[in-house]
mmCIF file as gemmi writes it, N, C-alpha and C atoms, coordinates in Angstrom:
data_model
loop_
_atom_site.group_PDB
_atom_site.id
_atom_site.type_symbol
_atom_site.label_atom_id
_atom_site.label_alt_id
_atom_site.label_comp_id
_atom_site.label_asym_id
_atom_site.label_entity_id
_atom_site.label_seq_id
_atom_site.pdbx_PDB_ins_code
_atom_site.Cartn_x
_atom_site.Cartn_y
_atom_site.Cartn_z
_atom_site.occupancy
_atom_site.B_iso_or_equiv
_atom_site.pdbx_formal_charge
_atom_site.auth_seq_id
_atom_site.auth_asym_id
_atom_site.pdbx_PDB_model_num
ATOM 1 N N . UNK Axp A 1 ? 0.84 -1.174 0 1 0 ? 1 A 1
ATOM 2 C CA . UNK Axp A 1 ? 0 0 0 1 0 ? 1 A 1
ATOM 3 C C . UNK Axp A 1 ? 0.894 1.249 0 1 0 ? 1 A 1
ATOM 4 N N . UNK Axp A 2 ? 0.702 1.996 -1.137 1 0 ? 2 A 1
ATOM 5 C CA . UNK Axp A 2 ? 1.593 3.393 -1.048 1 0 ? 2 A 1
ATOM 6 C C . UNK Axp A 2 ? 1.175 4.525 0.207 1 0 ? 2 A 1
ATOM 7 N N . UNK Axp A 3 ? 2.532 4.782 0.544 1 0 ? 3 A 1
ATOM 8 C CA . UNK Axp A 3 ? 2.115 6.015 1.92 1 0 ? 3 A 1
ATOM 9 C C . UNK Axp A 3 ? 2.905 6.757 1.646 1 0 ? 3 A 1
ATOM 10 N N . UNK Axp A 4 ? 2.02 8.134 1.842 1 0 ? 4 A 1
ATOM 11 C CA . UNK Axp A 4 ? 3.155 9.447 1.611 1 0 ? 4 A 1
ATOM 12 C C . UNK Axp A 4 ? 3.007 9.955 3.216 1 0 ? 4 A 1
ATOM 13 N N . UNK Axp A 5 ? 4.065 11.024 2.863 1 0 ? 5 A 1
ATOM 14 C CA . UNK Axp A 5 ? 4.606 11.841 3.907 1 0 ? 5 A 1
ATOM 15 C C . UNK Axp A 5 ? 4.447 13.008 3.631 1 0 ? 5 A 1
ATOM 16 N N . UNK Axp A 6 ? 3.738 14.026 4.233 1 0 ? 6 A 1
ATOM 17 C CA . UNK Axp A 6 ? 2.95 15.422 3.692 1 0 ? 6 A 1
ATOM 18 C C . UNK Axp A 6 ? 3.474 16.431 4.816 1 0 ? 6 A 1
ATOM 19 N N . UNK Axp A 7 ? 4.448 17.221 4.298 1 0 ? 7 A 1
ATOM 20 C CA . UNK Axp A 7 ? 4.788 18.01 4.713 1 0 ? 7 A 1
ATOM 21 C C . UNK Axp A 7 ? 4.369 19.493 4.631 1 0 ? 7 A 1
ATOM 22 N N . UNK Axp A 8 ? 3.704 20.18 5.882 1 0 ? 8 A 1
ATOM 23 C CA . UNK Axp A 8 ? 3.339 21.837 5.574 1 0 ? 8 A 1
ATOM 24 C C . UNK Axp A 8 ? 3.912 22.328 5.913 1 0 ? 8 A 1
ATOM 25 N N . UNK Axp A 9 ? 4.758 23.617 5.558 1 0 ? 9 A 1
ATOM 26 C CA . UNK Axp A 9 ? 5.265 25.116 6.175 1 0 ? 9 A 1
ATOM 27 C C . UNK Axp A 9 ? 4.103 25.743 6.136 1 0 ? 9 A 1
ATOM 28 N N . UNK Axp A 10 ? 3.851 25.937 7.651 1 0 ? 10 A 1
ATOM 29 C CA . UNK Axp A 10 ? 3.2 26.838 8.06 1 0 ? 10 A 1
ATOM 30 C C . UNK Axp A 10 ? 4.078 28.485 8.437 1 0 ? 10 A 1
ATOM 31 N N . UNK Axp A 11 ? 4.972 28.304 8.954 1 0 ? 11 A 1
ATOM 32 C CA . UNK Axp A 11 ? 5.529 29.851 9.344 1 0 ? 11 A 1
ATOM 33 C C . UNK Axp A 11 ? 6.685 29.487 9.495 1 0 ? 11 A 1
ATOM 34 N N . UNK Axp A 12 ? 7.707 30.34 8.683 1 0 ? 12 A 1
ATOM 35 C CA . UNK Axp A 12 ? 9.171 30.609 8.76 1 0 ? 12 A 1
ATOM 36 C C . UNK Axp A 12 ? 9.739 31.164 9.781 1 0 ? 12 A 1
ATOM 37 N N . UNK Axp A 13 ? 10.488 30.594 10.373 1 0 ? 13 A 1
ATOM 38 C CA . UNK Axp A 13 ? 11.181 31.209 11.62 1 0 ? 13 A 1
ATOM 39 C C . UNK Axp A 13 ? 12.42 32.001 11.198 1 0 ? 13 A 1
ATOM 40 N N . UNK Axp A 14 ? 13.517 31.008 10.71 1 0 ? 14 A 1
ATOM 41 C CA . UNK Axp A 14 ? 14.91 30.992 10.365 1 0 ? 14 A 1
ATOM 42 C C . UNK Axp A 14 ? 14.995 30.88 8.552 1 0 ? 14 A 1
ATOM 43 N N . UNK Axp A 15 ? 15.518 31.77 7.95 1 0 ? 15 A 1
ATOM 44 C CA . UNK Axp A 15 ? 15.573 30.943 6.224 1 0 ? 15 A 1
ATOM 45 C C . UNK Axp A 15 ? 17.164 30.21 6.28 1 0 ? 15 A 1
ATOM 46 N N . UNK Axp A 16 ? 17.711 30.674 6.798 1 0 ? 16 A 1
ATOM 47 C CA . UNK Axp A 16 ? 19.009 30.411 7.373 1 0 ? 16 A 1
ATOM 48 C C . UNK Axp A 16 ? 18.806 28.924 7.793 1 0 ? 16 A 1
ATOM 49 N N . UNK Axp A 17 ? 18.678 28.22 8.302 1 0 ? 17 A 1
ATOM 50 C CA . UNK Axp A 17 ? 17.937 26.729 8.919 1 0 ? 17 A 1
ATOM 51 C C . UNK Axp A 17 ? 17.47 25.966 7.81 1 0 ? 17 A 1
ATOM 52 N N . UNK Axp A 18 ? 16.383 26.502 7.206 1 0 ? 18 A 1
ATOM 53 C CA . UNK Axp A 18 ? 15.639 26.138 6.443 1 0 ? 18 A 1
ATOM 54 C C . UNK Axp A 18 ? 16.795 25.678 5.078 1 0 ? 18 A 1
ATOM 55 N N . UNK Axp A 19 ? 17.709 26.861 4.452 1 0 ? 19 A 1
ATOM 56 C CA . UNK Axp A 19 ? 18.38 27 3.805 1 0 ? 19 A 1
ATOM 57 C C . UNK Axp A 19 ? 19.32 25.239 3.757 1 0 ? 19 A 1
ATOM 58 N N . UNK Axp A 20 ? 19.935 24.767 4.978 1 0 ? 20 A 1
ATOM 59 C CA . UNK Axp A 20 ? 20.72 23.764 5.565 1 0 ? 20 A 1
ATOM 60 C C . UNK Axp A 20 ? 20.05 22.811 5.572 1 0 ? 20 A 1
ATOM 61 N N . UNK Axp A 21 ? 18.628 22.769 5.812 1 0 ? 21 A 1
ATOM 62 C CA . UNK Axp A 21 ? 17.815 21.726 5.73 1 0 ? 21 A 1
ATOM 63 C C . UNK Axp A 21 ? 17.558 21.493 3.954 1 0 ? 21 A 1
ATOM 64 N N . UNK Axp A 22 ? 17.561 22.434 3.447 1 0 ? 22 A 1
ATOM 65 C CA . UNK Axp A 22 ? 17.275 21.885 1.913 1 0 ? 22 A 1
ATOM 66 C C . UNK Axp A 22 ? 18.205 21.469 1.15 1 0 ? 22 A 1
ATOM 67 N N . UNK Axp A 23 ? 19.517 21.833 1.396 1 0 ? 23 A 1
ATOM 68 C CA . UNK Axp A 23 ? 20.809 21.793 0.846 1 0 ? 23 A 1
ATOM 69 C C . UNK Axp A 23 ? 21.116 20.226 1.496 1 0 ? 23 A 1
ATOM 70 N N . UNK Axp A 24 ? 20.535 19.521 2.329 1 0 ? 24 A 1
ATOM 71 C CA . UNK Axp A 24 ? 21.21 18.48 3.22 1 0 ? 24 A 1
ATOM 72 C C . UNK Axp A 24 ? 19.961 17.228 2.602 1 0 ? 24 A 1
ATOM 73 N N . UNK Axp A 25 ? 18.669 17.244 2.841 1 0 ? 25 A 1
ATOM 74 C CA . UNK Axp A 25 ? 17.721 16.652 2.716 1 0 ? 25 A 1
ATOM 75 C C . UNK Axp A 25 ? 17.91 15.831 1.707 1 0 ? 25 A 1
ATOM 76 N N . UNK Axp A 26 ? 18.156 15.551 0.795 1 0 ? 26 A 1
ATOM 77 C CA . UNK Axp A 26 ? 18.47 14.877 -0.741 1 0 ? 26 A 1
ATOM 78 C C . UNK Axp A 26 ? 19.274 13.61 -0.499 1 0 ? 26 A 1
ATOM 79 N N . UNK Axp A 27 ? 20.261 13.85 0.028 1 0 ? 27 A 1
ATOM 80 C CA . UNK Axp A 27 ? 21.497 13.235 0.695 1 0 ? 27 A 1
ATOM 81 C C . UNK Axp A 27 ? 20.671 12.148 1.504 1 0 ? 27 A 1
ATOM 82 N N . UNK Axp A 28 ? 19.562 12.372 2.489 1 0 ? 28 A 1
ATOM 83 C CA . UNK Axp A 28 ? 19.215 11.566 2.791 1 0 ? 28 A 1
ATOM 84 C C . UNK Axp A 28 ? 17.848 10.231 2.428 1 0 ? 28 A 1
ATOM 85 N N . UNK Axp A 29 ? 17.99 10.83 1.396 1 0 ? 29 A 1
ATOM 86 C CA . UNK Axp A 29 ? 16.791 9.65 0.295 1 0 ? 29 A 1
ATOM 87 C C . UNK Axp A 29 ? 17.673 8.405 -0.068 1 0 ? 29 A 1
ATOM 88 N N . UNK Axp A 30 ? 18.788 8.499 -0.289 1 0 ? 30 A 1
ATOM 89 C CA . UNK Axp A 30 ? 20.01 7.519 -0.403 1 0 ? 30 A 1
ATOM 90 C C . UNK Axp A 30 ? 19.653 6.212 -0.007 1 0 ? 30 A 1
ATOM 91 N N . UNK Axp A 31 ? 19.42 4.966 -0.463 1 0 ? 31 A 1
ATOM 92 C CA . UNK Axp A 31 ? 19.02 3.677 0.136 1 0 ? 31 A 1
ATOM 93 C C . UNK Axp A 31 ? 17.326 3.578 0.478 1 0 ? 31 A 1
ATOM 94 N N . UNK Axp A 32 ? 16.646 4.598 -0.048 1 0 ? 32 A 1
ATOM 95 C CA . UNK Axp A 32 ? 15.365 4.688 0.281 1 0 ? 32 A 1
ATOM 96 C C . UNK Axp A 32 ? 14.216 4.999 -0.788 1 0 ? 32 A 1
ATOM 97 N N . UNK Axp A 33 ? 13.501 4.062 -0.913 1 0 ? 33 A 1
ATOM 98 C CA . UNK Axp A 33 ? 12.65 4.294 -1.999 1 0 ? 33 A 1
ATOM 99 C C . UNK Axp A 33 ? 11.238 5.523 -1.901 1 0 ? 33 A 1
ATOM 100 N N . UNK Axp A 34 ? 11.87 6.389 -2.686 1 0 ? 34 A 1
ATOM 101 C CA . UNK Axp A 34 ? 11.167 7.775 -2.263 1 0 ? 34 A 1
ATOM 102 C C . UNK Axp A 34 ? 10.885 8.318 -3.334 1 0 ? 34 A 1
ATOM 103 N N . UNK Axp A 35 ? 9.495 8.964 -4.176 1 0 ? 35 A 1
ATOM 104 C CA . UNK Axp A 35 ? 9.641 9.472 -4.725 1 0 ? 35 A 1
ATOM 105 C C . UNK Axp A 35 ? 9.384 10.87 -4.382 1 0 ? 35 A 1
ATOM 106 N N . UNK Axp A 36 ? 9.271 12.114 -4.679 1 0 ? 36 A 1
ATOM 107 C CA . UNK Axp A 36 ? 8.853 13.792 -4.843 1 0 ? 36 A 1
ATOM 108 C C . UNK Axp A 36 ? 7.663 13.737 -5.34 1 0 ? 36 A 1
ATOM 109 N N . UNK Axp A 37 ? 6.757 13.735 -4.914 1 0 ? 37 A 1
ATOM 110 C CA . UNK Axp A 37 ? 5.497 14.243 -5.773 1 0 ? 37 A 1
ATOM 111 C C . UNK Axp A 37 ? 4.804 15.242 -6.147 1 0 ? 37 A 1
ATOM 112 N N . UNK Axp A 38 ? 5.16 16.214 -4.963 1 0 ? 38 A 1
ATOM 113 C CA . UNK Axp A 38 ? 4.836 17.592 -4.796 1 0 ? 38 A 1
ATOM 114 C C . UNK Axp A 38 ? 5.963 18.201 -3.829 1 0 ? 38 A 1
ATOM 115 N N . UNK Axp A 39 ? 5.91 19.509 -4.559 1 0 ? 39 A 1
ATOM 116 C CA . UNK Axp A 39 ? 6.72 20.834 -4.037 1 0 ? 39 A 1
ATOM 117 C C . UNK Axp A 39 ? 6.579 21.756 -4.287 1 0 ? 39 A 1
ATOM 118 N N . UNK Axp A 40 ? 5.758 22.841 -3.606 1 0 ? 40 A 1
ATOM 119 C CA . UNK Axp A 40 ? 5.833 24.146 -3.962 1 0 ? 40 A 1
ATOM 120 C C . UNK Axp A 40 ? 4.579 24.985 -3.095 1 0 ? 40 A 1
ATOM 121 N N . UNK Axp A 41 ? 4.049 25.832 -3.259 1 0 ? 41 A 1
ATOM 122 C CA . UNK Axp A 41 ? 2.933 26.7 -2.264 1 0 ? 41 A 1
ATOM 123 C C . UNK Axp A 41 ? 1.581 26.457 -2.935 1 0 ? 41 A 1
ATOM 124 N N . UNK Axp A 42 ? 0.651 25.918 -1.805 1 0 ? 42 A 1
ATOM 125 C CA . UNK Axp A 42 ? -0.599 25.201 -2.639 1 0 ? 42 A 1
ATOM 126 C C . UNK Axp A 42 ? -1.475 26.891 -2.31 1 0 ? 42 A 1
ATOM 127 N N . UNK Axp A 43 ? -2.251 26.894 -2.752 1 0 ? 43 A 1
ATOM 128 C CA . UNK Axp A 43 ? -3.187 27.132 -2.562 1 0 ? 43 A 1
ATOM 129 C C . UNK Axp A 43 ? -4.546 26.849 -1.896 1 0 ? 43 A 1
ATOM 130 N N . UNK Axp A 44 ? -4.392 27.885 -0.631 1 0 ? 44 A 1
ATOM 131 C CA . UNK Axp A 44 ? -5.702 27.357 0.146 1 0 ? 44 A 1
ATOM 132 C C . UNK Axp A 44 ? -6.964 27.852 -0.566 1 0 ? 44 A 1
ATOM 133 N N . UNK Axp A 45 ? -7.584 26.468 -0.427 1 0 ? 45 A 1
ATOM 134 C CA . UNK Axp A 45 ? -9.137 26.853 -0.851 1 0 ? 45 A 1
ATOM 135 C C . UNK Axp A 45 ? -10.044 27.131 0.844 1 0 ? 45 A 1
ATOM 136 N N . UNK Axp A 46 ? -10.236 26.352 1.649 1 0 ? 46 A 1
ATOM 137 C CA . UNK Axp A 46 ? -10.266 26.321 2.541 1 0 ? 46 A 1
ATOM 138 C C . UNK Axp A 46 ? -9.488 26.492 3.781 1 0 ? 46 A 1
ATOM 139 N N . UNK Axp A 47 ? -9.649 27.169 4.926 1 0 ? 47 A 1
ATOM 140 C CA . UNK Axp A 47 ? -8.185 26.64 5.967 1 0 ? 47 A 1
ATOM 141 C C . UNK Axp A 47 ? -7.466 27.96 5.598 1 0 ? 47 A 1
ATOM 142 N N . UNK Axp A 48 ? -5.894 28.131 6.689 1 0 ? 48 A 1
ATOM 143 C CA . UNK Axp A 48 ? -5.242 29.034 6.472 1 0 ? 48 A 1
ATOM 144 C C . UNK Axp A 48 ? -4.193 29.073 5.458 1 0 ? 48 A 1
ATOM 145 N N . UNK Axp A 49 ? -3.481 29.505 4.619 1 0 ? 49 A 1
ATOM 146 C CA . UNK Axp A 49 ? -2.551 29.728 3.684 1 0 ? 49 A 1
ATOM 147 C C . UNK Axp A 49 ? -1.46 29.082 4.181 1 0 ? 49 A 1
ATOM 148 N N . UNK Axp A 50 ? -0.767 27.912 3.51 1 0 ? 50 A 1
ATOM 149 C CA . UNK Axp A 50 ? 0.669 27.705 4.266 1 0 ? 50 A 1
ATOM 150 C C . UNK Axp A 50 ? 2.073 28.344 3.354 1 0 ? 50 A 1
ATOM 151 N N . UNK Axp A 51 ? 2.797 28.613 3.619 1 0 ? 51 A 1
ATOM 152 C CA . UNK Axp A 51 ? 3.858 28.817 2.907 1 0 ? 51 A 1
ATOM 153 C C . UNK Axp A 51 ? 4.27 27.558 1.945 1 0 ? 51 A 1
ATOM 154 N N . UNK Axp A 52 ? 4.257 26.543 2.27 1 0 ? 52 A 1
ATOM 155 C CA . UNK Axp A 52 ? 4.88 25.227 1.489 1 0 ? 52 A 1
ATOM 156 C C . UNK Axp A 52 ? 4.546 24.311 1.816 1 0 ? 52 A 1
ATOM 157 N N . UNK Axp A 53 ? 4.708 23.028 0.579 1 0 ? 53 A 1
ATOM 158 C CA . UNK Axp A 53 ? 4.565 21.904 1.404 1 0 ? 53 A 1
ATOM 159 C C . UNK Axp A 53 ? 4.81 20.754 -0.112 1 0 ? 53 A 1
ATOM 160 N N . UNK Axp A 54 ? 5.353 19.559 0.781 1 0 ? 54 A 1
ATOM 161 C CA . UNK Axp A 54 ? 6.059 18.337 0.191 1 0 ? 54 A 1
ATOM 162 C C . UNK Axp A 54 ? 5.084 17.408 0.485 1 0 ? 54 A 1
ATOM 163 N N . UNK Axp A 55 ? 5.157 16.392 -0.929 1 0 ? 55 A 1
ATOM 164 C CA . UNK Axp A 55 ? 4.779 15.524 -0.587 1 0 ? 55 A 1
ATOM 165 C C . UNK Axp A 55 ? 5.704 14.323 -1.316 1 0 ? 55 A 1
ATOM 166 N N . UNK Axp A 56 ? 6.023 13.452 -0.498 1 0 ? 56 A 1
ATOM 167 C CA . UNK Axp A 56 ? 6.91 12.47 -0.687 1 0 ? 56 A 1
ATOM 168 C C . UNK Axp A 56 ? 6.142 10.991 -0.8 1 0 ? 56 A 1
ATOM 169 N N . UNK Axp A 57 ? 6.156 10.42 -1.91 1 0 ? 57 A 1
ATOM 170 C CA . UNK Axp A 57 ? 5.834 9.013 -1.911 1 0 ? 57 A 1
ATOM 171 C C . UNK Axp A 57 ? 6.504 7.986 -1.475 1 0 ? 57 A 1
ATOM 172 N N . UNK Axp A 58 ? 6.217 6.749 -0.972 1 0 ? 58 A 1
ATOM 173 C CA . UNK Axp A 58 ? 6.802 5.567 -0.631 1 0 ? 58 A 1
ATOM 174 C C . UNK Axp A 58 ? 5.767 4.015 -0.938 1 0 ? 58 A 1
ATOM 175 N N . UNK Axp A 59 ? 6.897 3.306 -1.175 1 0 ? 59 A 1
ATOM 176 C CA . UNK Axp A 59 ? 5.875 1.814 -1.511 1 0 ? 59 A 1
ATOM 177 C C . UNK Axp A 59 ? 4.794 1.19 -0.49 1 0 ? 59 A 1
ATOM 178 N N . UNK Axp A 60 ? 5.385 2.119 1.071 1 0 ? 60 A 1
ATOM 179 C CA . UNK Axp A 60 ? 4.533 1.104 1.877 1 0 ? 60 A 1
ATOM 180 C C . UNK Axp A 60 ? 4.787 2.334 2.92 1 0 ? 60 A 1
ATOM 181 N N . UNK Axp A 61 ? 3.75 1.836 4.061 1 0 ? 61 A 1
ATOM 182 C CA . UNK Axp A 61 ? 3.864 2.534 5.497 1 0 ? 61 A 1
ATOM 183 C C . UNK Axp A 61 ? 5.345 2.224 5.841 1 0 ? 61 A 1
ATOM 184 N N . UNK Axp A 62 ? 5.861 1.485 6.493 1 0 ? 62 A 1
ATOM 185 C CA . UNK Axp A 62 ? 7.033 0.894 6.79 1 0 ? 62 A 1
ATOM 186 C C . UNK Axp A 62 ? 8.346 1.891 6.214 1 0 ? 62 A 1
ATOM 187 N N . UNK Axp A 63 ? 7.988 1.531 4.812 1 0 ? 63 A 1
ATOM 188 C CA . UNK Axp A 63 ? 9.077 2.226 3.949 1 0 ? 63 A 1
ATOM 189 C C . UNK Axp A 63 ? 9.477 3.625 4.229 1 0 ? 63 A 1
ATOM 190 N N . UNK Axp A 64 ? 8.313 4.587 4.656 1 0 ? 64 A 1
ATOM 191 C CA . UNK Axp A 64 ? 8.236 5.732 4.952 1 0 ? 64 A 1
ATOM 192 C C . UNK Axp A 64 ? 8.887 5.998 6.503 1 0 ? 64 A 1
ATOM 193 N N . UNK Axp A 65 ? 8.369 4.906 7.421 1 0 ? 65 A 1
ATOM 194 C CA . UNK Axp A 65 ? 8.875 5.863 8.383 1 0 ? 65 A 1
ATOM 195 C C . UNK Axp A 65 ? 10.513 5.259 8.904 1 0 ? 65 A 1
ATOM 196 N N . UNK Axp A 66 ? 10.564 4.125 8.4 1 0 ? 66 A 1
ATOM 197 C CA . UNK Axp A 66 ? 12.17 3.912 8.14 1 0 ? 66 A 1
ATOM 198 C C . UNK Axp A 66 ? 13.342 5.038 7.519 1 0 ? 66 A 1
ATOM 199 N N . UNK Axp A 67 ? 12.757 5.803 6.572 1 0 ? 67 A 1
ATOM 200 C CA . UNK Axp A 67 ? 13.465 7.028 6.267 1 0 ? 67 A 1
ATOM 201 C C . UNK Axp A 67 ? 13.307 7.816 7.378 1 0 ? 67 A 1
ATOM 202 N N . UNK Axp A 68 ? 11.986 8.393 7.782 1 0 ? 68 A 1
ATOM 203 C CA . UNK Axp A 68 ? 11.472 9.44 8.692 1 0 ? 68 A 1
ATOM 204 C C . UNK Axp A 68 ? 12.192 9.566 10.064 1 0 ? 68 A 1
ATOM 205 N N . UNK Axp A 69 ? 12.502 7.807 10.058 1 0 ? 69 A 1
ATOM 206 C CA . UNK Axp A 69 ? 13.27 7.732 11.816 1 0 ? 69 A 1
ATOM 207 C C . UNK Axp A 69 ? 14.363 7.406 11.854 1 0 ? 69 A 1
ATOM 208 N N . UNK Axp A 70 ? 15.093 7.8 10.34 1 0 ? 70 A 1
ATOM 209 C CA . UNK Axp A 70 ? 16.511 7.163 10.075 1 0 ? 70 A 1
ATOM 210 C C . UNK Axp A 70 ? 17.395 7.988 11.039 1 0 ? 70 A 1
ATOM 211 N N . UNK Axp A 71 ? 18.637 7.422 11.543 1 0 ? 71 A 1
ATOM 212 C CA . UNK Axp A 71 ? 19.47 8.834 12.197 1 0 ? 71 A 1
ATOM 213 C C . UNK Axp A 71 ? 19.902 9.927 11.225 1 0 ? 71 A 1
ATOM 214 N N . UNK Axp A 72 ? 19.863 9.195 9.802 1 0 ? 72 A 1
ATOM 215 C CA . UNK Axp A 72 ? 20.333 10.593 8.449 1 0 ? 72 A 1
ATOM 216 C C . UNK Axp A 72 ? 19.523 11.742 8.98 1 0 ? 72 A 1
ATOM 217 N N . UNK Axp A 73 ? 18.04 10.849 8.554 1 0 ? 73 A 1
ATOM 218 C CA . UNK Axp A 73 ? 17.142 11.711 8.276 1 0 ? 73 A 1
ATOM 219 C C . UNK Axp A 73 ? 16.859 13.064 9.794 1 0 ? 73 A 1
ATOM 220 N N . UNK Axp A 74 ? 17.262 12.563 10.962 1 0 ? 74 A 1
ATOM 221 C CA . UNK Axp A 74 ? 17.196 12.936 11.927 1 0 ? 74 A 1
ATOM 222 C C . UNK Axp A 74 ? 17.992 13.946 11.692 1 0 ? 74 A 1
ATOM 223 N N . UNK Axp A 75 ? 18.925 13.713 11.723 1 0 ? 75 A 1
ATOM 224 C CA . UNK Axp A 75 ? 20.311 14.894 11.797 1 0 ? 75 A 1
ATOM 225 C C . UNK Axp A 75 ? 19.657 15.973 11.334 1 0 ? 75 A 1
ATOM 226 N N . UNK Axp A 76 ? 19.323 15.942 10.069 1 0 ? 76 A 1
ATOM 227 C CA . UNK Axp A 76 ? 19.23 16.924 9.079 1 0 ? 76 A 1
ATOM 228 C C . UNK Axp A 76 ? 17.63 17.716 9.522 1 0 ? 76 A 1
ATOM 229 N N . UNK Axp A 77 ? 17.178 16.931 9.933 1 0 ? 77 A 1
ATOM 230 C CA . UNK Axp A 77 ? 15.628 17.365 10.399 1 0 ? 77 A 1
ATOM 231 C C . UNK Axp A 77 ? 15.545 18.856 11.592 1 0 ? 77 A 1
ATOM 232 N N . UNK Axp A 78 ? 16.51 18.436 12.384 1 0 ? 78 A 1
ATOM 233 C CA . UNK Axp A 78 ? 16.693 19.485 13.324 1 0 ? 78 A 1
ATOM 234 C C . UNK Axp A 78 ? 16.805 20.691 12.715 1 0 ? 78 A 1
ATOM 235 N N . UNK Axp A 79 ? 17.671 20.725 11.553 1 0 ? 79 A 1
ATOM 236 C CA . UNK Axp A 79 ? 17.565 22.23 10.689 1 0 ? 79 A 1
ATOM 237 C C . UNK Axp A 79 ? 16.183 22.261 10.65 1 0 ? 79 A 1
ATOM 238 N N . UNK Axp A 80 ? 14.765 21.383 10.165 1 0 ? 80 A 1
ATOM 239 C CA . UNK Axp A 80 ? 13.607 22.268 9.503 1 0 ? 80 A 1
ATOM 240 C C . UNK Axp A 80 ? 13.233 22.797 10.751 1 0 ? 80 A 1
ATOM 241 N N . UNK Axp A 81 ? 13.036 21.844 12.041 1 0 ? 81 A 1
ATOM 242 C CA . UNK Axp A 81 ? 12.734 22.329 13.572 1 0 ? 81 A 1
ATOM 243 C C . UNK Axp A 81 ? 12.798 23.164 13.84 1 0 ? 81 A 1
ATOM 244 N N . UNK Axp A 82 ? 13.997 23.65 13.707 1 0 ? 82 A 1
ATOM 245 C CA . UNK Axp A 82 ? 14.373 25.079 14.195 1 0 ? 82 A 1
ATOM 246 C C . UNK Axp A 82 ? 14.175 26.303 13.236 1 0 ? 82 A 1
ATOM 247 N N . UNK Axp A 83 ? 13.813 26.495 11.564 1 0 ? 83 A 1
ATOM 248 C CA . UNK Axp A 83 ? 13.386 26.753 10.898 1 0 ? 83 A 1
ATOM 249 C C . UNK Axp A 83 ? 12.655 27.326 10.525 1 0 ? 83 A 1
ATOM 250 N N . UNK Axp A 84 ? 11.488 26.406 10.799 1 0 ? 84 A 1
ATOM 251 C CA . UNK Axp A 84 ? 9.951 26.866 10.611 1 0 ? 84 A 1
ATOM 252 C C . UNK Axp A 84 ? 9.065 26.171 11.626 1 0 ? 84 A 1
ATOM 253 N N . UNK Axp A 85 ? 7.702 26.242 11.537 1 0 ? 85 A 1
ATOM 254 C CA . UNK Axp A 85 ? 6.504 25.333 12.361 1 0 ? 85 A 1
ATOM 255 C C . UNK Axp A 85 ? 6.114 24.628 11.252 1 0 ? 85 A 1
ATOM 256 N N . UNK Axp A 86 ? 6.135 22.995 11.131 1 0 ? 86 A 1
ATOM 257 C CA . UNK Axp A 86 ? 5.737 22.656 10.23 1 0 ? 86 A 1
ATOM 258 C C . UNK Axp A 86 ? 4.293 21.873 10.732 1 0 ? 86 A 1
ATOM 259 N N . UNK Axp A 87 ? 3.766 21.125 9.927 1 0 ? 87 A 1
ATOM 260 C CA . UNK Axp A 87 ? 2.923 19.818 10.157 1 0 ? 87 A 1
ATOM 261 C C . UNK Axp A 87 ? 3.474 18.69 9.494 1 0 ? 87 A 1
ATOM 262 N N . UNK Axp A 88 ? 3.304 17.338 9.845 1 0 ? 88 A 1
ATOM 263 C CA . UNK Axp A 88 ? 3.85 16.458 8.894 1 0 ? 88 A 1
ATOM 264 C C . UNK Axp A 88 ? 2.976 15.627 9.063 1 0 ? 88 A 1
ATOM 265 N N . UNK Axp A 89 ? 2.51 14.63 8.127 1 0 ? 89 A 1
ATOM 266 C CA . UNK Axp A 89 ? 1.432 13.554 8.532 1 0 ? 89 A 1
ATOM 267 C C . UNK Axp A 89 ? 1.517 12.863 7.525 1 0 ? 89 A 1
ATOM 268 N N . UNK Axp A 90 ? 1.637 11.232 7.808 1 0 ? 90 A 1
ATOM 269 C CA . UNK Axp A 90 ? 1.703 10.293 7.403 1 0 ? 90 A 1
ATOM 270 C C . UNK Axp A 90 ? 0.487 9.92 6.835 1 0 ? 90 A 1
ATOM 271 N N . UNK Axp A 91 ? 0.449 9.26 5.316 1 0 ? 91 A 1
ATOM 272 C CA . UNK Axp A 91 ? -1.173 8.969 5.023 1 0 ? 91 A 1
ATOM 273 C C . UNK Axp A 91 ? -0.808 7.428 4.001 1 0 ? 91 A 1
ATOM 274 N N . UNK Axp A 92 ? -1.553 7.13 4.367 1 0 ? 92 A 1
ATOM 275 C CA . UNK Axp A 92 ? -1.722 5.605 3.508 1 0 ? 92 A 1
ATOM 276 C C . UNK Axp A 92 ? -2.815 5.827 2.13 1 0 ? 92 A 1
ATOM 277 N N . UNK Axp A 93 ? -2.488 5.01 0.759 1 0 ? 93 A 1
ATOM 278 C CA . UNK Axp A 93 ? -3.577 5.363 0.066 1 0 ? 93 A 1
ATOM 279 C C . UNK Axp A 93 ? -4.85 4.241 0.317 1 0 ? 93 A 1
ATOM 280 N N . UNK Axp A 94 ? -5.959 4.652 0.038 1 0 ? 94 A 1
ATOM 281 C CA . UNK Axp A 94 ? -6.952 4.192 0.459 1 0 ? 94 A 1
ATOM 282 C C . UNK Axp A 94 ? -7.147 3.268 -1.079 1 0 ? 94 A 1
ATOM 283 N N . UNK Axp A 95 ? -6.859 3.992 -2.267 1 0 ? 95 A 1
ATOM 284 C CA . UNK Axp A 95 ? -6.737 3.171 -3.576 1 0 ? 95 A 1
ATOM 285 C C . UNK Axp A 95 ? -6.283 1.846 -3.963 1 0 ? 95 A 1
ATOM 286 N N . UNK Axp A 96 ? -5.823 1.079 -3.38 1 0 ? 96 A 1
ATOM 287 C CA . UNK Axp A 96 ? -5.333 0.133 -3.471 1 0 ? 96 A 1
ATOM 288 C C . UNK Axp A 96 ? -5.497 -1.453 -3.004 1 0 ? 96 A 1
């Protein structure tokens, strides 16, 4: 069952942070089956406006949070933390 990983920027703290987190993040897809599906500023129809947001595919639940809780992925994560306020939420497809 495919599960993505949905990332929102809600509010920029640091671009500086943010900057280290994007420059680093890539590096850690390495050994991990991931695709990009989305990137860039959606448009709220409903709800408040976020600045950004990712969405990352994977083959399975599992697959996803094995990256998510990798120590790579960790390291590098602390840059978005400190960064911005994000949301992140794990979703399974129901399609399948």
């Amino acid at each position: 069952m495919t599960a993505f990983i949905v990332f929102t920027k809600e509010r920029t703290h640091d671009q500086s942070q943010l900057d280290l987190y994007q420059s680093q993040v890539r590096d850690t897809f390495d050994g991990h089956p991931i695709d990009l599906v989305v990137k860039g500023t959606p448009h709220a129809l409903e709800g408040a406006q976020a600045e950004g947001m990712v969405i990352l595919a994977f083959p399975t639940p599992a697959a996803a949070r094995a990256w998510y809780d990798s120590p790579a992925y960790e390291a590098v994560a602390a840059h978005r933390l400190k960064g911005a306020t994000y949301s992140v939420a794990l979703v399974e497809s129901s399609n399948e």
